[in-house]
C-alpha positions as CSV (number, residue, x, y, z in Angstrom):
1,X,49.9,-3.5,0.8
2,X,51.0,-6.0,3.6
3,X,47.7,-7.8,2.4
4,X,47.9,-8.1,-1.1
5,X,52.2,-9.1,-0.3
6,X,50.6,-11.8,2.0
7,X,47.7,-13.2,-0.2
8,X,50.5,-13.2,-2.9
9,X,53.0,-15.4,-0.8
10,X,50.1,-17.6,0.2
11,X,49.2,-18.2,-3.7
12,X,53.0,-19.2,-4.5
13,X,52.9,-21.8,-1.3
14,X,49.7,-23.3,-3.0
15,X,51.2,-23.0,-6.2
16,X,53.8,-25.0,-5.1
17,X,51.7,-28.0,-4.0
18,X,52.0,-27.1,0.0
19,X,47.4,-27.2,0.8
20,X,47.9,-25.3,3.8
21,X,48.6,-22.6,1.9
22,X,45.5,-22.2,0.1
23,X,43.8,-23.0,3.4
24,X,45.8,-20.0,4.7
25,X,45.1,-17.9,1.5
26,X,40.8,-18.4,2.6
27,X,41.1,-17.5,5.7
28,X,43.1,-14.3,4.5
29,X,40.6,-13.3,1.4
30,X,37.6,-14.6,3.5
31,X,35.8,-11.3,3.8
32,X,36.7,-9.8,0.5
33,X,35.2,-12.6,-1.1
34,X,31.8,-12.4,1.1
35,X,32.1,-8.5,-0.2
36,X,32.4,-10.1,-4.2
37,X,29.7,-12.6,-3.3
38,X,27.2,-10.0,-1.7
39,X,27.1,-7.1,-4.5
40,X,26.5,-10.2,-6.9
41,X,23.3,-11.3,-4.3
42,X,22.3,-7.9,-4.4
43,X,21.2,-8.1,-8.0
44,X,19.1,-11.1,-7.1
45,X,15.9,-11.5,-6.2
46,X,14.9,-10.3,-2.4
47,X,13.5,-13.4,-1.6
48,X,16.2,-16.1,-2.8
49,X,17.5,-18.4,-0.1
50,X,20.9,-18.9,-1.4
51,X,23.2,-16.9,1.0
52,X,26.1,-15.0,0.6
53,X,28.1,-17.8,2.3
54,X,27.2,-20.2,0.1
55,X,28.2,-18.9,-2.6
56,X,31.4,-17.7,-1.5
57,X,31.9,-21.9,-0.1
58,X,31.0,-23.3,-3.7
59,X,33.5,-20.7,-5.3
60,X,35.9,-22.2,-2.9
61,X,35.3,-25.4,-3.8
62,X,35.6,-24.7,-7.5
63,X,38.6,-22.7,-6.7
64,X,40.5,-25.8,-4.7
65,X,39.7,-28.1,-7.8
66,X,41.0,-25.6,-10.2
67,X,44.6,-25.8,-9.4
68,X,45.9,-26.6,-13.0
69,X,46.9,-23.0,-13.8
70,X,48.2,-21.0,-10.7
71,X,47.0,-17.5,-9.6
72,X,49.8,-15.3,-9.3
73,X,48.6,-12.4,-7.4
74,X,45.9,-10.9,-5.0
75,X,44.4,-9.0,-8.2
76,X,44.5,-12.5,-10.6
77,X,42.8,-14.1,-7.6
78,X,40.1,-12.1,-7.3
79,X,39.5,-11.9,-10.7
80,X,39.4,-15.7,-11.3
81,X,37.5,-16.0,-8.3
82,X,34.4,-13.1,-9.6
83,X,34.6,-15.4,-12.5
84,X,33.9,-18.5,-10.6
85,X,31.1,-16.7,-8.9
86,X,29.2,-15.3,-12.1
87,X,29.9,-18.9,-13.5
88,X,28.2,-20.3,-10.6
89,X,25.4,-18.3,-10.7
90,X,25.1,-19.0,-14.7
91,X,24.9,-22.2,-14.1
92,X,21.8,-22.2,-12.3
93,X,20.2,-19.8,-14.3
94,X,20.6,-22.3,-16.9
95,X,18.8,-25.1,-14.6
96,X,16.2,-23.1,-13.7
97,X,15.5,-23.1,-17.5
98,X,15.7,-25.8,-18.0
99,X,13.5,-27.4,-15.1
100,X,11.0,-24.6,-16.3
101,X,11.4,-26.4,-19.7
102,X,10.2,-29.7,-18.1
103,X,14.0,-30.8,-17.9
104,X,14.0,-34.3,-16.9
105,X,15.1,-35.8,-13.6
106,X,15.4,-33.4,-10.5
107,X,18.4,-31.4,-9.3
108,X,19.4,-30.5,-6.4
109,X,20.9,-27.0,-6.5
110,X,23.5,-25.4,-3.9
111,X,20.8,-24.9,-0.9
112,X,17.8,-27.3,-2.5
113,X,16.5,-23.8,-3.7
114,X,15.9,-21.1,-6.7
115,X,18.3,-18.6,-6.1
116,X,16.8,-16.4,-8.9
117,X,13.6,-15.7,-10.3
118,X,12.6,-16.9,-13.9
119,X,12.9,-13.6,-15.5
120,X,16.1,-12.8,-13.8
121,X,17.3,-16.4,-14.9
122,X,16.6,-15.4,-18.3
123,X,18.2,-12.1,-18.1
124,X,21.2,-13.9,-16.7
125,X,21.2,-16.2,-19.7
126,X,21.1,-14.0,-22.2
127,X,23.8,-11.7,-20.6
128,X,26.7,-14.4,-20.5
129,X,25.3,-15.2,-24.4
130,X,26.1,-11.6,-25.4
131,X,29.4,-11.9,-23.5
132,X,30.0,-15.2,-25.2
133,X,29.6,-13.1,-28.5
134,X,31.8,-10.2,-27.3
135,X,34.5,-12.8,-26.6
136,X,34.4,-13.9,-30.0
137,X,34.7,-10.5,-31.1
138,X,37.1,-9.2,-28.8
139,X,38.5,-11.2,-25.6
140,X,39.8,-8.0,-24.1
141,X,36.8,-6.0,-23.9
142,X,34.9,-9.4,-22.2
143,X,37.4,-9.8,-20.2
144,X,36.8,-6.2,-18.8
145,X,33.1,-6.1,-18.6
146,X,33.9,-9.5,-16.4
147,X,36.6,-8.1,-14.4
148,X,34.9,-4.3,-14.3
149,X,31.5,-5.4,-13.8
150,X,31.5,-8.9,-11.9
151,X,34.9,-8.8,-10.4
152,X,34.4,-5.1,-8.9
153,X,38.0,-4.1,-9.7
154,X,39.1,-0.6,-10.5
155,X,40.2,0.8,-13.8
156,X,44.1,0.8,-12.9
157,X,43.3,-3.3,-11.1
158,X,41.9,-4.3,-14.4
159,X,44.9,-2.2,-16.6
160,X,47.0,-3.9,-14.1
161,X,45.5,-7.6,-14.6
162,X,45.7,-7.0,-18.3
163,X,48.6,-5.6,-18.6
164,X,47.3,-2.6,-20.7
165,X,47.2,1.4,-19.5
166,X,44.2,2.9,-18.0
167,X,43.3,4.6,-20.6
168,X,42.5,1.1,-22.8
169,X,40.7,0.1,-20.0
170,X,38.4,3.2,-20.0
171,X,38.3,3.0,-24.0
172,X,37.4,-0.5,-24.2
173,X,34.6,-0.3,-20.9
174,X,32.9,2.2,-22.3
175,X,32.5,0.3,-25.8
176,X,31.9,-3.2,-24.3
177,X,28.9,-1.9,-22.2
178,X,27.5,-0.2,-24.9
179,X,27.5,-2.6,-27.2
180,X,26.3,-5.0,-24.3
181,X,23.3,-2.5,-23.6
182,X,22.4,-3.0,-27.2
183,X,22.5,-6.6,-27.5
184,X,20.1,-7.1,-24.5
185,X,17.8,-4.4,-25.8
186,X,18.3,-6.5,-29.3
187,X,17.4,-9.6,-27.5
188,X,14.1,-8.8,-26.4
């Protein structure tokens, strides 16, 4: 509890424009975040160089230059920051198609290297598609899958980020990933 209390009081002191704060909240989160970052690397390919590190440092970064809308607890944190994290990793899914595709001049990715194999690339693609279309259709139940799934939070941390009971949660996970399950199998 003393945790969550301080990584809440960090995220009002960077809310409130004082950078040391934020610096403090990263230093605080560090590990948790390397925790986020390595179940996502674990659904990678073996053989990617990207580390977990890097990953969690480009999330920083994105994190740093999102300060528009403030994060109001350790829960909303974490959750914005799994977001950041699948985003990243979307993102160069998307150039690996694309350089696959014979896509023009040459990037340079986060470590100068694939991260993810073609087949997972497309996989990845077509996953954040289907939760593109979910959205549309219902912005809860994405915004579960995204919290559930890539955020790693608990039923009662996601009731608690959306401000909905448990039960909802469970009601709305279990439809969301079966209607995911069938939109990937559809996709093929």
């Amino acid at each position: 509890m003393e945790s969550a209390n301080q990584v809440t009081e960090l995220l009002v002191d960077w809310g409130n424009g004082n950078e040391s704060g934020f610096d403090g909240l990263f230093a605080v989160v560090y590990d948790e975040l390397r925790r986020l970052a390595s179940s996502y690397m674990r659904r990678e390919r073996s053989d990617h160089t990207l580390q977990t590190t890097a990953l969690v440092h480009e999330a920083y970064l994105k994190l740093v230059r999102q300060s528009d809308s403030p994060l109001q607890s350790r829960i909303h944190f974490f959750a914005v920051a799994a977001k950041v994290m699948r985003q990243i990793l979307i993102d160069h899914a998307r150039a690996r198609q694309y350089e696959k595709r014979g896509g023009g001049e040459p990037r340079i990715s986060l470590d100068e290297a694939a991260i993810i194999s073609d087949d997972r690339a497309e996989e990845l693609v077509a996953l954040d598609e289907a939760l593109t279309v979910l959205a549309e259709r219902d912005s809860r139940q994405s915004e579960i899958i995204e919290l559930r799934f890539f955020g790693g939070l608990s039923i009662e941390e996601t009731a608690a980020v959306l401000n909905v009971s448990p039960g909802t949660v469970m009601r709305d996970w279990t439809f969301a990933r079966a209607w995911l399950k069938n939109q990937m199998a559809n996709a093929k």
